[in-house]
N, CA, C and O atoms as a Tripos MOL2 file, in Angstrom:
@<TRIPOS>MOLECULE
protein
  292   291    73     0     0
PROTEIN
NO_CHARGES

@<TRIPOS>ATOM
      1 N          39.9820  -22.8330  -12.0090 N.3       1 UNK1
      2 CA         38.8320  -22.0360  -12.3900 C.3       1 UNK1
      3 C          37.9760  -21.8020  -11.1520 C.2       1 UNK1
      4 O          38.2830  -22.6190  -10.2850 O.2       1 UNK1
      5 N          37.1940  -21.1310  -10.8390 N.am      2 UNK2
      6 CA         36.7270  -20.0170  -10.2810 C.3       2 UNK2
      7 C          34.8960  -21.1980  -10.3260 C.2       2 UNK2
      8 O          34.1220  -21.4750  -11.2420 O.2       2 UNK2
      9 N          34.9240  -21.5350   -8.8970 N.am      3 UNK3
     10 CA         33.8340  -22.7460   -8.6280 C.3       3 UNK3
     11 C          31.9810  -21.4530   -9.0770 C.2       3 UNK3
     12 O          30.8550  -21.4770   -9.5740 O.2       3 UNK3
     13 N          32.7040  -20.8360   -8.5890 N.am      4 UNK4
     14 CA         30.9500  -19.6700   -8.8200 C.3       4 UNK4
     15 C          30.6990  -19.4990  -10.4000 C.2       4 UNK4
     16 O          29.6960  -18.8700  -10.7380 O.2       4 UNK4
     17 N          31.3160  -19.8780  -11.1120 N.am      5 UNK5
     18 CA         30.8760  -19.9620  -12.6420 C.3       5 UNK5
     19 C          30.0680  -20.9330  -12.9690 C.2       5 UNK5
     20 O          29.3710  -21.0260  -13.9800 O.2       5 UNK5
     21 N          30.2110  -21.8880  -11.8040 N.am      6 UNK6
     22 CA         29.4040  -23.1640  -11.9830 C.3       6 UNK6
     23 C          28.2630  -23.5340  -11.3830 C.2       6 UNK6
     24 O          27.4770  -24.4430  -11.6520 O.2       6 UNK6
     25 N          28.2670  -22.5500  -10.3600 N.am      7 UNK7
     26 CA         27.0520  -22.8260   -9.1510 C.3       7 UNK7
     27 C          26.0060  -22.6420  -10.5290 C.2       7 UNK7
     28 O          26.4900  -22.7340  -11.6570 O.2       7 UNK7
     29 N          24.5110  -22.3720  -10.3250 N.am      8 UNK8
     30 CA         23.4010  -22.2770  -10.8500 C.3       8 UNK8
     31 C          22.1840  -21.3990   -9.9040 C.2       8 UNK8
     32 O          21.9470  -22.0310   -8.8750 O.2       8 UNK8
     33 N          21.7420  -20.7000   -9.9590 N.am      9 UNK9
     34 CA         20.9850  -20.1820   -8.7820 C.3       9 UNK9
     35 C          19.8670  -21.0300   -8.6650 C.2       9 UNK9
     36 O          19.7600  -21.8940   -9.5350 O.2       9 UNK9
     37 N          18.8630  -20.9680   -7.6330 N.am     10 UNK10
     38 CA         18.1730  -21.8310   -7.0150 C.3      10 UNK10
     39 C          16.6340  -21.4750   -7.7140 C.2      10 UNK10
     40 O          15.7300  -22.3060   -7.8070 O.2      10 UNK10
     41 N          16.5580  -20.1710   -8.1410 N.am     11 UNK11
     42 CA         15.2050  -19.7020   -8.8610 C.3      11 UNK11
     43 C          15.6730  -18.7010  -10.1060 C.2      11 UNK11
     44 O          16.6900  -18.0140  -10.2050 O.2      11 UNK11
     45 N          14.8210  -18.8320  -10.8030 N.am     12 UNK12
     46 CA         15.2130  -17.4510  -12.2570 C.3      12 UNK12
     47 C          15.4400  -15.8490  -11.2580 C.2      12 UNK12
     48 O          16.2160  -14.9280  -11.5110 O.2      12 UNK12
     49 N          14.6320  -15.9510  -10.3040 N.am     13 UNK13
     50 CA         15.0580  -14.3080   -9.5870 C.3      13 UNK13
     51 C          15.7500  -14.0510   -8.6880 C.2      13 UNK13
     52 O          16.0160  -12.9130   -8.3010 O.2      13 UNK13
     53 N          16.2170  -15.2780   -8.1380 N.am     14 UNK14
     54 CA         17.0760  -15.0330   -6.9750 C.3      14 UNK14
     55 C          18.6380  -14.3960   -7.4000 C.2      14 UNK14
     56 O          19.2960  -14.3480   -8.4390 O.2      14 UNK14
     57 N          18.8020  -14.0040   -6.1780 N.am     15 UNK15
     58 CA         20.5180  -13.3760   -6.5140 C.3      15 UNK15
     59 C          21.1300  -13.7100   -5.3910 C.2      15 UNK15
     60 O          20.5850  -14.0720   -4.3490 O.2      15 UNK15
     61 N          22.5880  -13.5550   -5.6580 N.am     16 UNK16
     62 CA         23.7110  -13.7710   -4.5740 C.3      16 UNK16
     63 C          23.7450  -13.0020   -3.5000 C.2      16 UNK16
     64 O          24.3760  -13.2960   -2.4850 O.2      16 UNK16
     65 N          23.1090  -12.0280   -3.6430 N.am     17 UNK17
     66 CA         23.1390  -10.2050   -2.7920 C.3      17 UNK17
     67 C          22.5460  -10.7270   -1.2630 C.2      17 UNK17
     68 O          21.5840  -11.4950   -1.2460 O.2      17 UNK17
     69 N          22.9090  -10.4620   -0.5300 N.am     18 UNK18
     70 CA         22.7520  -10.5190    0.7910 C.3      18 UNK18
     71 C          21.9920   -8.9490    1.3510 C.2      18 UNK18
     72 O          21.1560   -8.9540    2.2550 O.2      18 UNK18
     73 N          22.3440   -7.9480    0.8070 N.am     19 UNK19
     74 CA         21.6700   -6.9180    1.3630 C.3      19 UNK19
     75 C          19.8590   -6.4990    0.6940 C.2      19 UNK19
     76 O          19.3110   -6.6920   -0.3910 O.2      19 UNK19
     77 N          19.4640   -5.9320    1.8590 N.am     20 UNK20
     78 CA         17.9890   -5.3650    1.4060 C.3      20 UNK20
     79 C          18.1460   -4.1090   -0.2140 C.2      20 UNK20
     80 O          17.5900   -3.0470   -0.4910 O.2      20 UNK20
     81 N          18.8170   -4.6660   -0.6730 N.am     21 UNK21
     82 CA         18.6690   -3.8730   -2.1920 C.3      21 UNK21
     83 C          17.2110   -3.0640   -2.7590 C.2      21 UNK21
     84 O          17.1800   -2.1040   -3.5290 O.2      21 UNK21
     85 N          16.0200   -3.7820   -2.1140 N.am     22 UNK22
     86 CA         15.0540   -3.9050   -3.0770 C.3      22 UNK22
     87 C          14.1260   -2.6950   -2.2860 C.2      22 UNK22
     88 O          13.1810   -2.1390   -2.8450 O.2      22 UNK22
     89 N          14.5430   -2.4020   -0.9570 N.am     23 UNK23
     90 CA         13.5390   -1.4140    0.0620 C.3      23 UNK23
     91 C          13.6630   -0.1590   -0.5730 C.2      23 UNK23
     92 O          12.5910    0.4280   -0.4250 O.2      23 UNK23
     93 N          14.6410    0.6810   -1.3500 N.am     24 UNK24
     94 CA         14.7390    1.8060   -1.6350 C.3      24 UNK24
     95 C          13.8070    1.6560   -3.0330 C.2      24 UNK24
     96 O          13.1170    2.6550   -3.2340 O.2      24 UNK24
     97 N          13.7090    0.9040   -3.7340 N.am     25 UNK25
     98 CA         12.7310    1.3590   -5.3580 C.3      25 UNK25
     99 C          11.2630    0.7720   -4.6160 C.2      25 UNK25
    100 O          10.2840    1.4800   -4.8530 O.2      25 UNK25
    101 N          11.0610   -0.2270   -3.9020 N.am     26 UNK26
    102 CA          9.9260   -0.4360   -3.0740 C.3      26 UNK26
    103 C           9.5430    0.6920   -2.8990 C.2      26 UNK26
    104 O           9.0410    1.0730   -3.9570 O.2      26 UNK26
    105 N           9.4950    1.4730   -2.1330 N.am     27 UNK27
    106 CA          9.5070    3.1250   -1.1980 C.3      27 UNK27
    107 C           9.1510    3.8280   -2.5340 C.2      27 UNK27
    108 O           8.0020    4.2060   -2.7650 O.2      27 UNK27
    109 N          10.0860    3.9760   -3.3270 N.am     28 UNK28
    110 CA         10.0220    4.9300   -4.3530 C.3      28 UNK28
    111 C           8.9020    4.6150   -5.4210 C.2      28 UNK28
    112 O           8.3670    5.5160   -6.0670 O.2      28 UNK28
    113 N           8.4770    2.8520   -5.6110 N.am     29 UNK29
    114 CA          7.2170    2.6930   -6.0370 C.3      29 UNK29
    115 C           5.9510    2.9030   -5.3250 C.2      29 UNK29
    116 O           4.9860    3.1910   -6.0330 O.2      29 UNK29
    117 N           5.7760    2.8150   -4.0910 N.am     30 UNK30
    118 CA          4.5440    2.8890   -3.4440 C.3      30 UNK30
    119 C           4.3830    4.4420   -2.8230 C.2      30 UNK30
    120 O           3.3700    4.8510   -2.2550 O.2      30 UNK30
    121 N           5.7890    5.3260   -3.0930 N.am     31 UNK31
    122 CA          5.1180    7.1620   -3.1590 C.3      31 UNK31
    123 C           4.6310    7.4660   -4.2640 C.2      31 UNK31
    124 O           3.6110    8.1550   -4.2180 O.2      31 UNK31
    125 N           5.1690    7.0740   -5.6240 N.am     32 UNK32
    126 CA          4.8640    7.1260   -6.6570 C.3      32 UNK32
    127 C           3.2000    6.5110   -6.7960 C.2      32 UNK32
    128 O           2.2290    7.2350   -7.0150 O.2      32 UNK32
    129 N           3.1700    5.6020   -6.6830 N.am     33 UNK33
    130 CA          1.4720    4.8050   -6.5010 C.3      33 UNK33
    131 C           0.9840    5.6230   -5.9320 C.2      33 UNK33
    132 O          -0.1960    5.6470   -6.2800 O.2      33 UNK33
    133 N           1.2950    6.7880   -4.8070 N.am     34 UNK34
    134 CA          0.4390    7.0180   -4.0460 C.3      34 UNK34
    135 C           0.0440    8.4500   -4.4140 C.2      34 UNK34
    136 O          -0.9030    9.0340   -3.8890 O.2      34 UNK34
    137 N           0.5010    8.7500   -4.9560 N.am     35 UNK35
    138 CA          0.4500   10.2520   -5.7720 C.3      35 UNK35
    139 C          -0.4420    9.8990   -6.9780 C.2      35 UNK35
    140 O          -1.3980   10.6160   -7.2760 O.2      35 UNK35
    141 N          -0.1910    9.0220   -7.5210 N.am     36 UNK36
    142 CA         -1.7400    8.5000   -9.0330 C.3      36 UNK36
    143 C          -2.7840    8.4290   -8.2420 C.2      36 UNK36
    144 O          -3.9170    8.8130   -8.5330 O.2      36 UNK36
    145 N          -2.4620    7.9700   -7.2880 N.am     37 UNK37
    146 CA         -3.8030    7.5600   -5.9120 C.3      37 UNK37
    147 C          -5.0320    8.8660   -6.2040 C.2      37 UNK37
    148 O          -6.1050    9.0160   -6.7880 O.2      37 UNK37
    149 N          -4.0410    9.6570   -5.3540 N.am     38 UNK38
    150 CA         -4.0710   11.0390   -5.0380 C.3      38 UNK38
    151 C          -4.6600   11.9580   -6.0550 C.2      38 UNK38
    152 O          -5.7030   12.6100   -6.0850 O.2      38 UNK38
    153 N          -3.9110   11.8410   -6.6720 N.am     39 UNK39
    154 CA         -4.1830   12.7490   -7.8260 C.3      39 UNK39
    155 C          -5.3540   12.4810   -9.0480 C.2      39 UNK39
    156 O          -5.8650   13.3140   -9.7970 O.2      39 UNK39
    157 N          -5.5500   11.2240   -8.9800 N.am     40 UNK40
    158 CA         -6.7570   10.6310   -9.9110 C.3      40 UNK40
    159 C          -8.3910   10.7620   -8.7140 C.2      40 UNK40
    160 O          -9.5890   10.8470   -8.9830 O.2      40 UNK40
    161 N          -7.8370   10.7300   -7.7590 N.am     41 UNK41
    162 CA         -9.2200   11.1610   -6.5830 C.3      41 UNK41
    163 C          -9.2610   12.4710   -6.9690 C.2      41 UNK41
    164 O         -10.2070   12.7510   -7.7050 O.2      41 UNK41
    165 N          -8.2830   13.6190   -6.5990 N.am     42 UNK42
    166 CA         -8.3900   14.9490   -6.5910 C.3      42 UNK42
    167 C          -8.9250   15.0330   -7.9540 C.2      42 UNK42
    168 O          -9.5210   16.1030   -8.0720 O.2      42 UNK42
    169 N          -8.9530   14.3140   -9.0690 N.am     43 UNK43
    170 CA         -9.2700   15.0250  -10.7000 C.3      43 UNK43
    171 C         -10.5900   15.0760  -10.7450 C.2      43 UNK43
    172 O         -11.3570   15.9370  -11.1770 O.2      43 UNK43
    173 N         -10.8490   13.5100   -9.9850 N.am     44 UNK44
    174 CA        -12.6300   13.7350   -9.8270 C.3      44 UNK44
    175 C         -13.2260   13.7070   -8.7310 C.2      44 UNK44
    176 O         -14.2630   13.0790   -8.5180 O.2      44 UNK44
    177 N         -12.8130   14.1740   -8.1870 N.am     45 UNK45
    178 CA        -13.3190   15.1510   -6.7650 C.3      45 UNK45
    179 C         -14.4450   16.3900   -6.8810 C.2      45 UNK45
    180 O         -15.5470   16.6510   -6.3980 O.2      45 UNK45
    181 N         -13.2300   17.1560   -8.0760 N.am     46 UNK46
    182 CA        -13.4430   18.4410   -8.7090 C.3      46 UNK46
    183 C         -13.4830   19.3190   -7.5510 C.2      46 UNK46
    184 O         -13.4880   20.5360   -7.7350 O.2      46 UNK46
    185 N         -13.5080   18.8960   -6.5260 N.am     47 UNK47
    186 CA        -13.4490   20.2880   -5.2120 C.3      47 UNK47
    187 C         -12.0180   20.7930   -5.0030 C.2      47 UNK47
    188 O         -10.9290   20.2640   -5.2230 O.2      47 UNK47
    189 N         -12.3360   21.8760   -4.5560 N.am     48 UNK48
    190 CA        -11.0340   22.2800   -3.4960 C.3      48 UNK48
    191 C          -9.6790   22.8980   -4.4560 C.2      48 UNK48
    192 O          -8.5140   23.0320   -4.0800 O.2      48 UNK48
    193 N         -10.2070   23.1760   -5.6540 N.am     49 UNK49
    194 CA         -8.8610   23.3130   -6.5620 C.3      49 UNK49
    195 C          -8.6770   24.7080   -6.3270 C.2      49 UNK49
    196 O          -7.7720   25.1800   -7.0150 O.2      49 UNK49
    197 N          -9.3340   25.6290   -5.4630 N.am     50 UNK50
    198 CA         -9.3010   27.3510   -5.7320 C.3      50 UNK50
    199 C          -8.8090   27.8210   -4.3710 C.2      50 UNK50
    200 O          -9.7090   27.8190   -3.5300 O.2      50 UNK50
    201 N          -7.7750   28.1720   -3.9860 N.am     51 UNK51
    202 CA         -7.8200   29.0330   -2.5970 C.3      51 UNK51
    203 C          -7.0120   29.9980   -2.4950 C.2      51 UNK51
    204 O          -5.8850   30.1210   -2.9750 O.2      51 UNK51
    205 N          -7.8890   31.0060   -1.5610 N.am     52 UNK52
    206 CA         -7.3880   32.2030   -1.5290 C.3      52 UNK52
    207 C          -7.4500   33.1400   -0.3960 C.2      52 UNK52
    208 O          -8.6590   33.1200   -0.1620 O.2      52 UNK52
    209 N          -6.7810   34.1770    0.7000 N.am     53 UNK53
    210 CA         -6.9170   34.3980    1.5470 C.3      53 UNK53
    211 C          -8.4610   35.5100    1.2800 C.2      53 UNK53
    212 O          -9.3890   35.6060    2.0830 O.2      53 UNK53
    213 N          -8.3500   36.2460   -0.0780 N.am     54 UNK54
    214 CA         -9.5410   37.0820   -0.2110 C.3      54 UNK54
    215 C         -10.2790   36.4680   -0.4930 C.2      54 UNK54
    216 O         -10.0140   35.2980   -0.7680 O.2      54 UNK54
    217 N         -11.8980   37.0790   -0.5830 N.am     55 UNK55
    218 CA        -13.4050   36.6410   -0.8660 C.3      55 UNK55
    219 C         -13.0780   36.7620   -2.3420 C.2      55 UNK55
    220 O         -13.5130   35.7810   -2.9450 O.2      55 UNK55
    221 N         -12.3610   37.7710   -3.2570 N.am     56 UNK56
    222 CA        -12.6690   37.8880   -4.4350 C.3      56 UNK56
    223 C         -11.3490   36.5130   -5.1360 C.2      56 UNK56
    224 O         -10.8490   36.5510   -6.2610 O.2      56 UNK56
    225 N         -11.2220   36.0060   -4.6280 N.am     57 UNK57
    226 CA        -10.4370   34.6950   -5.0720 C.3      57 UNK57
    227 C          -8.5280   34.7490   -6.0370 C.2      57 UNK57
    228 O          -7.6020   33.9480   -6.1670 O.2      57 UNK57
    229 N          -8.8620   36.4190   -6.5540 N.am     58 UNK58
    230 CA         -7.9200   36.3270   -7.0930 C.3      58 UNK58
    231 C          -6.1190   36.6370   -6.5890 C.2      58 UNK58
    232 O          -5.8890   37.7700   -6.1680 O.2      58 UNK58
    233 N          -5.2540   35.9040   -6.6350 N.am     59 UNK59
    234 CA         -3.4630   36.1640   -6.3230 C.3      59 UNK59
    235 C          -3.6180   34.7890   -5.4830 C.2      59 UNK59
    236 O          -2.6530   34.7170   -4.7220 O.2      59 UNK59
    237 N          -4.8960   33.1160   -5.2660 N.am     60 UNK60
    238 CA         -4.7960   32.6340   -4.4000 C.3      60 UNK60
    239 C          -4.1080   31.1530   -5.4940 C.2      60 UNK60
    240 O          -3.8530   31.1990   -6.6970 O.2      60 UNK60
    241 N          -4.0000   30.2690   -4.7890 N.am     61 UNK61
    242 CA         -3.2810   29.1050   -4.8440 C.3      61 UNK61
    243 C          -4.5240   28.3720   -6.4980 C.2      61 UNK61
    244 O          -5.7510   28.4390   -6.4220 O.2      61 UNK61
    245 N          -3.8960   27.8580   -7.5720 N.am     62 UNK62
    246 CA         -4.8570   27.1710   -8.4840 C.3      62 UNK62
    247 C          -4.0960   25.7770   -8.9300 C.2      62 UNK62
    248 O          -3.2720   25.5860   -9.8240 O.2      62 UNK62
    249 N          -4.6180   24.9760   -8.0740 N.am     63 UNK63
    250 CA         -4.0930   23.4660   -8.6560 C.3      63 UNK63
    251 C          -3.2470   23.2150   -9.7630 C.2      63 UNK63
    252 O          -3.5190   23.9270  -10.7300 O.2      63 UNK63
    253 N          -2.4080   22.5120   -9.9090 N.am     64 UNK64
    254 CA         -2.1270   22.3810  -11.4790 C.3      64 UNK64
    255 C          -2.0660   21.2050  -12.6360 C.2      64 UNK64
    256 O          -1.4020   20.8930  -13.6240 O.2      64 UNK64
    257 N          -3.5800   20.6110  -11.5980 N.am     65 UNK65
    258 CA         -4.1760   19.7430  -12.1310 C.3      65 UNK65
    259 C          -5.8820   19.9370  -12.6280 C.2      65 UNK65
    260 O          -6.8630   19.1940  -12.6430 O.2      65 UNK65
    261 N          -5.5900   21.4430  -13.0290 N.am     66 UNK66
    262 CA         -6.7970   21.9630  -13.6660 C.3      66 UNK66
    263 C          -6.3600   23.4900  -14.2690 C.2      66 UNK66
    264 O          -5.5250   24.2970  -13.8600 O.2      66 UNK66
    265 N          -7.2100   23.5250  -15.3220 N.am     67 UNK67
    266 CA         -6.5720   24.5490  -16.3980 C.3      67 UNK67
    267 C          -7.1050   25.6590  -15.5070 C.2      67 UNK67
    268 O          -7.9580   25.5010  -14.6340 O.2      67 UNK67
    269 N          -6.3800   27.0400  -15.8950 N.am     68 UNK68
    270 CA         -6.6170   28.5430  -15.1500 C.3      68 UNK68
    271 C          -8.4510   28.7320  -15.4280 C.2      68 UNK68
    272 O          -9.1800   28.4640  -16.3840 O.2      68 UNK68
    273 N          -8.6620   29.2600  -14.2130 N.am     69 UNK69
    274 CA         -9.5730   30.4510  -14.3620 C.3      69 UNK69
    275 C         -10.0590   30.9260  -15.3500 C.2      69 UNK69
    276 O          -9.0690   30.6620  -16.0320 O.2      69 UNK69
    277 N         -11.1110   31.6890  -16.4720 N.am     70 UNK70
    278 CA        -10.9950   32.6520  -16.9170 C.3      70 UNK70
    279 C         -12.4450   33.5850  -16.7680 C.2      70 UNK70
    280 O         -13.6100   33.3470  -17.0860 O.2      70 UNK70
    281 N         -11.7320   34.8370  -16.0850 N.am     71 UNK71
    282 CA        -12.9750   35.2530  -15.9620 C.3      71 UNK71
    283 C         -13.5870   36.5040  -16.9880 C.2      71 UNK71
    284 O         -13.0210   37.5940  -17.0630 O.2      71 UNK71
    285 N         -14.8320   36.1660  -17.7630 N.am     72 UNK72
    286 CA        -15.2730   36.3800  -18.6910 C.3      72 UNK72
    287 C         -15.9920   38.0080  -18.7690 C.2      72 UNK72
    288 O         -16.2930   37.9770  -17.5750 O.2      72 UNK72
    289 N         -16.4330   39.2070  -19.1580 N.am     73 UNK73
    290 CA        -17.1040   40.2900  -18.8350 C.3      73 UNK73
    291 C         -18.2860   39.9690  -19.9180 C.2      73 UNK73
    292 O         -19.2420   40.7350  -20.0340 O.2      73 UNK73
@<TRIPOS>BOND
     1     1     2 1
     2     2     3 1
     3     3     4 2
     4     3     5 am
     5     5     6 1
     6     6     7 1
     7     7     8 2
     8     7     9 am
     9     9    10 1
    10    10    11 1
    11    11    12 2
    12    11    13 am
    13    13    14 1
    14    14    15 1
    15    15    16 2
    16    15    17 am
    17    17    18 1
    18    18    19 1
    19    19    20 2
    20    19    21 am
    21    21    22 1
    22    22    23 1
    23    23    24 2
    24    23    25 am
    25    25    26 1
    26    26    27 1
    27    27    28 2
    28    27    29 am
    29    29    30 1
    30    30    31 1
    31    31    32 2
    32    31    33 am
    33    33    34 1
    34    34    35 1
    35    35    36 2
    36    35    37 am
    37    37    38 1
    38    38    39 1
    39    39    40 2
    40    39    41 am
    41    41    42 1
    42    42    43 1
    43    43    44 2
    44    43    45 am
    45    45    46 1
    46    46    47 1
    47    47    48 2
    48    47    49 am
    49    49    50 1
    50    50    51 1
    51    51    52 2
    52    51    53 am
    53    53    54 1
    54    54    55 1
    55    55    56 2
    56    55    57 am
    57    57    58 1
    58    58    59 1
    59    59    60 2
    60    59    61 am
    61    61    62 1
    62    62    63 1
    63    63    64 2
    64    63    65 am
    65    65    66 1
    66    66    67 1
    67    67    68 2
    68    67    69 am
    69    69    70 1
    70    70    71 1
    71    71    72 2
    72    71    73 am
    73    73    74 1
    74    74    75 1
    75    75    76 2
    76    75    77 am
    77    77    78 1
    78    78    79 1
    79    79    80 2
    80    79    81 am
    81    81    82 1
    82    82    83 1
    83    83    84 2
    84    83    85 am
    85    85    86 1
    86    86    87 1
    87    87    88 2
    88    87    89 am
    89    89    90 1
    90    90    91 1
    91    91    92 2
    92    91    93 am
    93    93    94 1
    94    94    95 1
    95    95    96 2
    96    95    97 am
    97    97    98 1
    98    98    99 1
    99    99   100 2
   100    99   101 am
   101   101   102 1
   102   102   103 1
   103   103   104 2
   104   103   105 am
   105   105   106 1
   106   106   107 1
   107   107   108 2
   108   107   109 am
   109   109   110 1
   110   110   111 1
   111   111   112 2
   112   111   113 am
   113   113   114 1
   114   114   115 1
   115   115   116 2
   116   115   117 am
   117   117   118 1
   118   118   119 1
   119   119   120 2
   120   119   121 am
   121   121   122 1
   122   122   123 1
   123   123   124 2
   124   123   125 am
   125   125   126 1
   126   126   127 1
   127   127   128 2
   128   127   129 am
   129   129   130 1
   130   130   131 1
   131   131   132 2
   132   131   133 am
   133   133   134 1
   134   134   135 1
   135   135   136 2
   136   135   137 am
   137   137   138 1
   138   138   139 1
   139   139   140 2
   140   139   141 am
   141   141   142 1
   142   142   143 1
   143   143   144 2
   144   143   145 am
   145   145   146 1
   146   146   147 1
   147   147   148 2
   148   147   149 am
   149   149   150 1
   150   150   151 1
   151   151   152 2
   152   151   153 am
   153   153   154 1
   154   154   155 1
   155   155   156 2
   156   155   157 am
   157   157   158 1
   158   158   159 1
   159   159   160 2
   160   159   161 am
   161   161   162 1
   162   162   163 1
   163   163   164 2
   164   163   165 am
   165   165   166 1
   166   166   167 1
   167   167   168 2
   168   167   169 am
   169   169   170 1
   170   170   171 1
   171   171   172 2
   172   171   173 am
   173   173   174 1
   174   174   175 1
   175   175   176 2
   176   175   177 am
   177   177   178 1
   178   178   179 1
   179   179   180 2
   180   179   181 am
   181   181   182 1
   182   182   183 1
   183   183   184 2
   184   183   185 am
   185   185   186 1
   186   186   187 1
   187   187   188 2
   188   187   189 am
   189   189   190 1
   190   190   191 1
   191   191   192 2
   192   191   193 am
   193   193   194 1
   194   194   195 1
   195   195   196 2
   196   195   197 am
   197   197   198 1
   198   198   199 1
   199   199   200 2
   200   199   201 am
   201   201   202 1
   202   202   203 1
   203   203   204 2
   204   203   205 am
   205   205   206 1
   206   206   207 1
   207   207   208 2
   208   207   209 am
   209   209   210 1
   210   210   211 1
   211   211   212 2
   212   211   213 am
   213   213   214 1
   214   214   215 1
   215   215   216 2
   216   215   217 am
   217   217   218 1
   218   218   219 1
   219   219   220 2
   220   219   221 am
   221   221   222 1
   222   222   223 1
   223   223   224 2
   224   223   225 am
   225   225   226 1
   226   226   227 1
   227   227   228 2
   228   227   229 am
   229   229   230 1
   230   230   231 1
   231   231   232 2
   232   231   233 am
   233   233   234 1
   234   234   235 1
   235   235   236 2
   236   235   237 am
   237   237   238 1
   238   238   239 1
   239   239   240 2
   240   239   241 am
   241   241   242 1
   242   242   243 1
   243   243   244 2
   244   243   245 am
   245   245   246 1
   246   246   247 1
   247   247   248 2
   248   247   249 am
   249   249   250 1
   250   250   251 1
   251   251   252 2
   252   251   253 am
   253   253   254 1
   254   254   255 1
   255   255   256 2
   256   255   257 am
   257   257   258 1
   258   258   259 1
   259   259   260 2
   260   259   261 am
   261   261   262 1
   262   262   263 1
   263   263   264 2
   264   263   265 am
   265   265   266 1
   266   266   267 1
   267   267   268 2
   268   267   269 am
   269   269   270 1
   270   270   271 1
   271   271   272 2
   272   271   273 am
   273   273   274 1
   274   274   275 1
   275   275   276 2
   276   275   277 am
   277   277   278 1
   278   278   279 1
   279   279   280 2
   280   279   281 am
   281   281   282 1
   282   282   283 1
   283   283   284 2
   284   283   285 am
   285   285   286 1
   286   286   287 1
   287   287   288 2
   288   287   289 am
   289   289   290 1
   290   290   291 1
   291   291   292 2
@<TRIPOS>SUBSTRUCTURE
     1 UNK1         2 RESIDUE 1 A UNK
     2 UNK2         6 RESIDUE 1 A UNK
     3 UNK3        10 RESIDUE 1 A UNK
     4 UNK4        14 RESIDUE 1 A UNK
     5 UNK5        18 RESIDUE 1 A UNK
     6 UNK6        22 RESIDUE 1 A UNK
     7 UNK7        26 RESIDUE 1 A UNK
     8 UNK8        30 RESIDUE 1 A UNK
     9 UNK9        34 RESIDUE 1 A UNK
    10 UNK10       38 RESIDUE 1 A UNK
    11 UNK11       42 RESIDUE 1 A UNK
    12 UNK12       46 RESIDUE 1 A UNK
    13 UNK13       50 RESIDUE 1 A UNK
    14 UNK14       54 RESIDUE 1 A UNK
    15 UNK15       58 RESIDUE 1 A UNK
    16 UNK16       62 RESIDUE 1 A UNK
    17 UNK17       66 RESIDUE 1 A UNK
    18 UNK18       70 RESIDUE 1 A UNK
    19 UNK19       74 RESIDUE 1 A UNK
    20 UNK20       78 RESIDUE 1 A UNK
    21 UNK21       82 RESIDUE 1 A UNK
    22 UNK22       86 RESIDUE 1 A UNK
    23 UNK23       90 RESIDUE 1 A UNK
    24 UNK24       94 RESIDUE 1 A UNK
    25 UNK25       98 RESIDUE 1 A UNK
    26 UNK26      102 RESIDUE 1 A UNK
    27 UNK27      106 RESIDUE 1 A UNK
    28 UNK28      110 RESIDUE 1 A UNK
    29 UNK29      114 RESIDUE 1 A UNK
    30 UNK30      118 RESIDUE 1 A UNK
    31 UNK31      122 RESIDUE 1 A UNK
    32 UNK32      126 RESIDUE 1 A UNK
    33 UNK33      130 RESIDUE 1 A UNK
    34 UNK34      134 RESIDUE 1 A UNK
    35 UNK35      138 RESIDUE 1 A UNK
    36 UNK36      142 RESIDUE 1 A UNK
    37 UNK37      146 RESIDUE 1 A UNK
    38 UNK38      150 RESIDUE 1 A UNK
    39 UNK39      154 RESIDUE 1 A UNK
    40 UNK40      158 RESIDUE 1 A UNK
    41 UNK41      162 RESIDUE 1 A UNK
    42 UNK42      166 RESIDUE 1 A UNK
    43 UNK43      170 RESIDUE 1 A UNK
    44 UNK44      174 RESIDUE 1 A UNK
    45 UNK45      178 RESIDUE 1 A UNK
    46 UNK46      182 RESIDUE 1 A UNK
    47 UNK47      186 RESIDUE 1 A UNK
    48 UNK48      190 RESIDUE 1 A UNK
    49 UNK49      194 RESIDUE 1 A UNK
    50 UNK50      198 RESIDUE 1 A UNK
    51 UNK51      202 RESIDUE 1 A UNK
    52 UNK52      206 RESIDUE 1 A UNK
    53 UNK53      210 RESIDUE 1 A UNK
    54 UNK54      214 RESIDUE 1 A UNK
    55 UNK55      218 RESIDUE 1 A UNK
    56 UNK56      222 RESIDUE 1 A UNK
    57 UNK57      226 RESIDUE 1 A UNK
    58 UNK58      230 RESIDUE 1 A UNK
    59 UNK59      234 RESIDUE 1 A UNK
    60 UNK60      238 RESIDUE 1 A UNK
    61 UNK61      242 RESIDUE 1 A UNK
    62 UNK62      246 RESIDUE 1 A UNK
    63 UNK63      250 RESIDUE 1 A UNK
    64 UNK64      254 RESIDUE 1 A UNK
    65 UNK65      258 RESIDUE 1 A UNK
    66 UNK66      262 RESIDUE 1 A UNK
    67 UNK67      266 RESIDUE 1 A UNK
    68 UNK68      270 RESIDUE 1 A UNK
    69 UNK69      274 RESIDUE 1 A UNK
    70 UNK70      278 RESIDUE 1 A UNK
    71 UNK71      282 RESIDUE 1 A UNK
    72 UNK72      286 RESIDUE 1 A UNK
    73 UNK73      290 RESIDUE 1 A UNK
């Protein structure tokens, strides 16, 4: 029989794995964190959500972390 059925690991989380396994979802958690970051500043910021190369604002860039425009007569 096969002695590694018997070993026991040394902690509940440890593993046999020898390689850095854990750097790629690391990375992928702390861009992720950093975008809630981001994006929960920008919600209440409230600036900067409108841009446009014209003075009259309209065909320019509108966040899409805020509902459209509407402009009223």
């Amino acid at each position: 029989m096969d002695d590694r059925l018997d070993r026991q690991s040394k902690s509940f989380i440890s593993t046999e794995r020898t390689d850095q396994w854990w750097l790629e979802p690391l990375w992928t958690g702390l861009g992720f964190l950093g975008f809630v970051i981001y994006t929960t500043w920008a919600m209440f910021q409230g600036n900067h959500y409108w841009w446009s190369a014209n003075q009259g604002g309209f065909g320019g860039y509108l966040s899409p972390f805020y509902s459209p425009l509407l402009f009223i007569k």
